[in-house]
N, C-alpha and C positions, 0 to 999 in steps of 0.2 A: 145539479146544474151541469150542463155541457161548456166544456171548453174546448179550444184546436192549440195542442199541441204541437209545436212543431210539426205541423200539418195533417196530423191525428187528431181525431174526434177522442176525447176523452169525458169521462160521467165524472164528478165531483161532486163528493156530499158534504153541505151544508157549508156555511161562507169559510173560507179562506182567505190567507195573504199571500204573497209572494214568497217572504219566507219559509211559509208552513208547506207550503205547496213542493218548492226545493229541497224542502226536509223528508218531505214523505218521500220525493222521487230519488231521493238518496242522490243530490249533484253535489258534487264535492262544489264548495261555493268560498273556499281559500281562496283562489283567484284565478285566472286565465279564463272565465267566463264573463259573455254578454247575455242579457236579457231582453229580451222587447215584450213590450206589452201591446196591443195591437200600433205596433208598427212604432213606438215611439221605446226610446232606450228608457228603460227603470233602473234608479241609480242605486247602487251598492248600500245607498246608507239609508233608505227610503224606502226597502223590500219590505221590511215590517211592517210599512203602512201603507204598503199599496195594496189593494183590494183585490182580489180576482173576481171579477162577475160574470153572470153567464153570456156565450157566446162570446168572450176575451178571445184575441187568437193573440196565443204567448209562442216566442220562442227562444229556446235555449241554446245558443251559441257559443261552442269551445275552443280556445286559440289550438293552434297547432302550427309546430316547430318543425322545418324543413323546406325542401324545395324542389 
């Protein structure tokens, strides 16, 4: 299935969660990241059971310290 990452086309085989999905892509997910799932935030405790389906446009957003 296709999904847009962080506004890449990316292929995915076979269903996923949100968690499984940040496991594969290796995101450190301790904390100082956001998620959106088309356009609505997915909350930290709920990645398990959110679904990724095709055509999702996910994005992976990391705090950063400075100014």
């Amino acid at each position: 299935m296709k999904i847009s990452l962080n506004g890449e086309r990316r292929d995915l085989e076979g269903p996923v969660n949100l968690q499984e999905l940040l496991t594969a892509l290796r995101v450190p997910t301790g904390g100082g990241i956001a998620v959106l799932v088309n356009g609505e935030v997915a909350r930290r405790a709920q990645w398990a059971e959110t679904a990724i389906r095709a055509e999702d446009e996910i994005e992976i957003v990391r705090a950063t310290v400075g100014g």
